[in-house]
LOPALUM-500782 format. One record per residue (C-alpha): z, x, y; residue in one letter. Coordinates in steps of 0.5 Angstrom, whole numbers, plus 500, padded with zeros to 3 digits. Layout:
REM residues N
ZXYa...
REM end
This chain:
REM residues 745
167628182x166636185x170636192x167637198x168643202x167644209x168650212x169650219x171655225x177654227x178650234x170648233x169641236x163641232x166641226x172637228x166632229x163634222x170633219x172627221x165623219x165626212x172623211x171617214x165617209x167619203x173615205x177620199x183622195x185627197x184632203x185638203x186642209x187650210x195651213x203652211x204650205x211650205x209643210x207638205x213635204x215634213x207632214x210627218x213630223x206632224x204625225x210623230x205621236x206628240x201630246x197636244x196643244x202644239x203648233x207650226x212656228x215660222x219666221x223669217x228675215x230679210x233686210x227690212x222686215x222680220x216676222x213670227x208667226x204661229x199654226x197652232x193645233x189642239x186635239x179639237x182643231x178641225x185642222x188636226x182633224x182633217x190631218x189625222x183621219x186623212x191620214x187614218x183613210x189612206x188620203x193625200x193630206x196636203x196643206x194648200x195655203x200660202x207660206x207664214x212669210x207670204x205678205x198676204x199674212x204679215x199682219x197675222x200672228x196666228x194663222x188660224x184667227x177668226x176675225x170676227x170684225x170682217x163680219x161684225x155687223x152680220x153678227x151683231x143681227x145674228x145676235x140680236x135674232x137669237x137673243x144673245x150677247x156675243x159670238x161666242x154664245x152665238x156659236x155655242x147655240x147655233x152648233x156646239x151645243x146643238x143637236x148635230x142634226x142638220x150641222x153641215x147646212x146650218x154651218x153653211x148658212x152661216x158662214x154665207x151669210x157672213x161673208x154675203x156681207x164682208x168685203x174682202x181684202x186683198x190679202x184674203x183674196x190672194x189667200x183663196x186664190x192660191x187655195x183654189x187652185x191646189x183644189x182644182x189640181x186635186x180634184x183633176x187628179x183624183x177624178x172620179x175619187x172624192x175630195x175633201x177641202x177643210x178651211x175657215x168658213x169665211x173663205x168657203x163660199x170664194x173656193x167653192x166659186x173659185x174651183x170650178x174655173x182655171x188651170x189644173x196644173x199643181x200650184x208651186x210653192x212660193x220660195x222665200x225671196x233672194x237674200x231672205x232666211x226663214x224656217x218652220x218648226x214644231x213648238x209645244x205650246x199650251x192653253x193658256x196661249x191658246x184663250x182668247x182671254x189671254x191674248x190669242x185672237x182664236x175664236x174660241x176661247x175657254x179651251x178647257x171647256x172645249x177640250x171637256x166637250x170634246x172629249x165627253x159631249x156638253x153635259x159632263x163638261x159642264x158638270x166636270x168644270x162646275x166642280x174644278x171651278x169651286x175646287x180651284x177657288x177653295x184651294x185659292x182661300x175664297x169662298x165657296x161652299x157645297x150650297x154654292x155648288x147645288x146652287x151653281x148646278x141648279x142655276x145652270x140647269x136653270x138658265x139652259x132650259x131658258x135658252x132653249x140649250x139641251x145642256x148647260x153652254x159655256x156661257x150658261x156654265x159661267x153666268x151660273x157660277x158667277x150668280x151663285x158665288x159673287x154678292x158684291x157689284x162688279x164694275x166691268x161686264x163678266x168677261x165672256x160678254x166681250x172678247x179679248x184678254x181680261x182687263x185689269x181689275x177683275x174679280x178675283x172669282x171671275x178671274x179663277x172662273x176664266x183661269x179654271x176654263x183655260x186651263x193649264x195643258x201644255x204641249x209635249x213634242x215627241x223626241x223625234x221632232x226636229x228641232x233648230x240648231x239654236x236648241x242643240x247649242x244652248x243644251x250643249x253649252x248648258x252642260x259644258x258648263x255645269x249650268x243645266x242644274x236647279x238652283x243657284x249659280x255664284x259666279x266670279x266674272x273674272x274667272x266664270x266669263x263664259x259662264x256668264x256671257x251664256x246666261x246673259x245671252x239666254x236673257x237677253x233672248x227671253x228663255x225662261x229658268x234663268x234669273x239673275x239676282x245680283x251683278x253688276x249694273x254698268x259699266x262702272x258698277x264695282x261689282x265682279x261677282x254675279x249671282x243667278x237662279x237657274x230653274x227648269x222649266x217645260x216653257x224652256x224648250x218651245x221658247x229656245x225652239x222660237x229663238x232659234x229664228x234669231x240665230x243657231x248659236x246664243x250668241x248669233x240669236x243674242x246678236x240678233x236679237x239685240x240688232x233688232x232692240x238698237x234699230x228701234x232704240x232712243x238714245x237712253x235705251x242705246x245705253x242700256x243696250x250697249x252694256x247688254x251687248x257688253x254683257x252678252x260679249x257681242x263685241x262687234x254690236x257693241x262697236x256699232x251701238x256705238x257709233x249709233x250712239x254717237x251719231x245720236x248725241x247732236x240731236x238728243x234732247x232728253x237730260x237725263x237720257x242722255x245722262x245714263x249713256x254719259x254715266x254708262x260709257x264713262x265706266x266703260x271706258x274707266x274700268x272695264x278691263x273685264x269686258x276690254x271695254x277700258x280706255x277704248x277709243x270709240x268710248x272716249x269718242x263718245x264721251x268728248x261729244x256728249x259732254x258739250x251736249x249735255x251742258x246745252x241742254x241743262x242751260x236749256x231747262x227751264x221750271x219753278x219749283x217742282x220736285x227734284x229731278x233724280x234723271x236730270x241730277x244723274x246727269x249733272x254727276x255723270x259730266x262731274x265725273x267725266x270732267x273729272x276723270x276723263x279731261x284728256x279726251x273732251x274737246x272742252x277745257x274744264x274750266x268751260x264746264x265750270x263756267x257753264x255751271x256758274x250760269x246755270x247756278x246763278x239763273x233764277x229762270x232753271x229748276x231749283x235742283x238743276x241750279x244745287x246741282x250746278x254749284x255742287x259740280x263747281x264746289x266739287x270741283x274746287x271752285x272758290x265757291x262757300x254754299x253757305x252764302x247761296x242757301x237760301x231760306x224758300x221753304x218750297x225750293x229749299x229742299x229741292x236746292x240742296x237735292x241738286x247741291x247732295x247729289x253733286x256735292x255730298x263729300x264736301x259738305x262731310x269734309x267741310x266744317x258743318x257751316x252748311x250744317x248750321x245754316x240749314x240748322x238755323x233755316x229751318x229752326x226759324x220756319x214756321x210751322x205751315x212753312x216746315x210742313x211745306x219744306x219736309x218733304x223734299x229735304x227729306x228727300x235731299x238728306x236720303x242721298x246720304x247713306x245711314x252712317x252718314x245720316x247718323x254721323x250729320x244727327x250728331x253732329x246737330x245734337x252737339x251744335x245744341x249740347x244734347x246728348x240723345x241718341x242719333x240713331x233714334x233721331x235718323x230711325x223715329x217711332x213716328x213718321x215725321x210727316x205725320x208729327x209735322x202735320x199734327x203740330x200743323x193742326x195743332x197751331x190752327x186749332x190754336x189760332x182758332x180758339x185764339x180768335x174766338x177767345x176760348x182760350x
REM end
């Protein structure tokens, strides 16, 4: 006996419908089903009693290429479908297509996605025939909503018609070919019993074709490759990773709306969800009143009798709610007119009116369900120490090490619950306290489920994990990396970040970037006794070829005025403070250092920050330098100099006797209105490297130079925003001049 396809879309309930009945009928020996073949033999765990959405996590790994991919499954899958009633009739239920690994699915994320662009232009005149304007509506008129007379045929008309006109890439074709021939092993050993073969309906019309010709033998599973580590397991997973509107390339979104009409038929779905829509947006504080639900279920009504739908469809649900509770002009066409996740900027009742037909279910694994050893770990370690609790963790790193190099290695992998608020923020941060939020959270457990593919212990999975970020890294990010890796007691991905580091710095070209591995490898090496970071010999490596590096590329710069650099200027403290600290291991003497400052601070052709910063370094320094001779009056470099001279150079001028102070007090008294009004901005900003107290401290110091003895703080602290009174005096002067001009006054 031939088998007997039904192709399906993939989380349609229609055809989840279809397919329980024609097991329950043919009641056959085999079912064959679209899914992880490498699962045949852990069917069931499947089959364990969870509470879905759930789905089949795979990754793998080898040298070069590292993937995840997901099956997932809902109570309205026709996949699920298949899964159960097989089982239900007494069939061999068997999945028949390649492993997640296979390279025939390296580009795909989710097994079950519908790619409607392999068939667009056969829809867009399916569309246009049937007068509507997308997909899904489609799908909504032709089957869903639809009578279920006459859906096998219509089903296969359908998909004949789409994949007559697709051309098939080579991965879909070994796809098929290797489900072929599980299907005409089942059919030779089950003759004369039926049976049952469900796939997407794309590669229906191949197997049909591709059955009837070719061995008969059972196909093997494919093995991972030599040196290749790769697993599956069950995940919860929710609805909201399921929607097409928030990311998941499933042909069905909406899965709320889905499961309703699964559950109860399309009338009372429509009717349920007019209801939890208007509930969800008064909860939310936006209007929606009881006229707005009559209105809602009548223009429903109304527009499902247009169209020719026995009951309101999704879209007729949503077009419906959309009319009734939006006055204003939307921008952007209702999202269910197009495909993909919303886009930034919609309204707030379209977004509570997607947010409603999503829906927030979320998967359940029964406790029987095998889980990675990751999960056992981390759910050990948590306990051992105390931390699988609510609430905050106050943790001293001097004592609370492991504590911390716990929660740090969950971080880095991503697990939800876990949120640290304060700590330090490199190596040099004085900080030795640490301060976290730990929150339980159902999201833990399917997200340690997919860390488990980076390794069975945390710090196997952050090594990992952080692996992957340094293969990828430029060299700024290699320095954010590297104190993770620190943070996380991953000693020997520190050491090769390292180098990597190293290796990177000759060909560098990015100031400031190169400035945060300078700054993170200096307090490093000065100070990190608690992660044994200090003084250590690759670090000094590190900052003996960085320092070169970074004096080539600030003479490099170039730029007229321009707001002040912070990256670029973090740079410049940085080498003053390895130069400082660190002389004994740079390859340059100092004094190399400070003349490479002199030319930076003397060339007109670098950014004014660039040339303050370069004569704060040598000021610092001890250089026999007075910046109340290189200050100059330029209102619109003025501000963006003394940023570059404040950050570099900010204890001096405290320590020194307010020359600067009056030099700049006499500047900027002596600028014109529409000169101060340009000046403002960036000397405001140049004045906040200093910390209030000493804001305060410089304030008083101006009232005394002018024998006033108001207050300093209310100076630091006005009523009224400077920028403002300066812009006011501005028009003030202009409206002056005006009425000058025109004798008016």
């Amino acid at each position: 006996m031939p088998a007997t396809f039904i192709g399906v879309r993939h989380h349609s309930p229609a055809c989840a419908r279809l397919t329980t009945a024609v097991i329950e009928r043919l009641r056959p020996a085999y079912v064959l089903v679209e899914g992880p073949v490498e699962l045949n033999d852990r069917l069931d765990e499947l089959l364990l009693g969870h509470e879905l959405p759930i789905a089949v996590f795979s990754h793998y790994r080898d040298g070069p290429r590292s993937l995840a991919s997901w099956s997932p499954f809902c109570e309205y899958s026709p996949e699920w479908a298949a899964l159960t009633t097989g089982h239900a009739v007494g069939a061999q239920v068997r999945f028949i297509d390649l492993p997640a690994w296979h390279p025939a699915l390296a580009s795909r994320r989710n097994r079950y996605t519908d790619a409607e662009e392999r068939y667009a232009e056969a829809v867009s005149r399916l569309c246009s025939t049937f007068a509507v304007d997308d997909v899904d509506s489609l799908w909504d008129h032709l089957f869903e909503i639809a009578p279920p007379d006459g859906l096998p045929e219509r089903l296969a008309a359908y998909f004949d018609l789409l994949r007559g006109e697709s051309a098939v890439a080579e991965d879909d074709a070994a796809r098929e070919r290797y489900m072929a021939s599980w299907v005409r092993a089942a059919v030779a050993d089950a003759a004369p019993e039926p049976v049952v073969v469900v796939t997407g309906g794309f590669h229906r019309p191949a197997l049909e074709r591709l059955a009837t010709s070719g061995s008969t033998s059972w196909p093997e599973v494919p093995p991972l490759p030599d040196g290749a580590l790769g697993e599956s397991f069950l995940v919860p997973y929710s609805f909201a990773r399921l929607d097409a509107f928030t990311g998941y390339q499933s042909g069905m979104p909406s899965p709320e709306y889905y499961q309703r009409l699964w559950e109860s038929g399309p009338g009372p779905a429509a009717d349920s969800l007019i209801d939890t829509v208007l509930t969800r947006l008064r909860a939310r504080g936006l209007p929606a009143s009881t006229a707005d639900l009559v209105t809602a279920y009548a223009l429903a009504a109304g527009l499902a009798n247009l169209r020719g739908h026995p009951r309101p469809a999704r879209a007729d649900i949503l077009d419906a709610l959309a009319s009734a509770l939006i006055t204003d002009d939307l921008d952007q066409r209702h999202p269910w007119r197009t495909h993909g996740p919303l886009r930034p900027g919609v309204h707030p009742v379209v977004a509570e009116m997607v947010a409603a037909l999503t829906g927030d279910r979320t998967g359940r694994l029964h406790p029987d369900t095998p889980a990675p050893p990751l999960v056992r770990a981390v759910t050990l370690e948590l306990a051992e120490l105390g931390l699988d609790r609510d609430g905050s963790a106050y943790l001293d790193l001097a004592h609370d090490g492991q504590h911390s190099r716990l929660l740090h290695r969950l971080r880095v992998l991503e697990i939800p619950g876990f949120e640290r608020h304060s700590g330090p923020a490199s190596g040099g941060d004085p900080s030795r306290s640490e301060l976290w939020r730990l929150t339980g959270t159902e999201l833990r457990l399917p997200m340690l489920i997919e860390a488990g593919a980076h390794g069975s212990t945390p710090a196997d999975a952050a090594a990992a994990v952080l692996a992957d970020r340094a293969a990828k890294a430029n060299i700024g990010e290699l320095a954010e990396l590297l104190f993770d890796a620190v943070l996380c007691g991953v000693a020997d991905l520190a050491e090769r970040v390292v180098e990597e580091i190293r290796s990177g710095i000759s060909a560098a070209h990015d100031l400031g970037a190169l400035g945060r591995v300078l700054a993170g490898a200096l307090g490093l090496w000065r100070h990190d006794d608690l992660w044994n970071t200090s003084g250590s010999a690759s670090l000094a490596g590190v900052l003996a070829a960085a320092v070169p590096r970074v004096l080539w590329l600030a003479e490099g710069v170039r730029g007229g005025p321009a707001p002040a650099d912070p990256a670029r200027l973090n740079a410049m403290v940085a080498l003053r403070d390895t130069v400082r600290y660190a002389a004994p291991v740079l390859d340059l003497h100092p004094e190399v250092v400070l003349a490479a400052c002199r030319r930076i601070a003397a060339d007109a052709g670098a950014p004014p920050d660039l040339r303050g910063a370069a004569f704060g370094l040598a000021w610092s320094s001890g250089a026999p330098y007075d910046p109340t001779r290189a200050i100059h009056g330029n209102p619109s470099t003025l501000g963006d100099w003394l940023a570059g001279l404040f950050a570099l150079a900010r204890e001096e001028l405290l320590a020194e006797d307010h020359g600067v102070l009056t030099v700049l007090d006499d500047l900027i008294s002596g600028m014109g209105e529409t000169d101060f009004l340009i000046a403002l901005p960036a000397l405001r900003h140049a004045f906040a490297y200093f910390p209030p107290h000493e804001r305060e401290a410089l304030a008083r110091t101006l009232l005394t130079q002018h024998n006033l003895n108001d207050s300093a703080r209310s100076l630091i602290h006005p009523h009224t925003n400077p920028l403002t009174t300066a812009r006011s005096l501005a028009t003030e002067s202009t409206v002056d001049h005006i009425l000058q001009e025109e004798g008016l006054c």
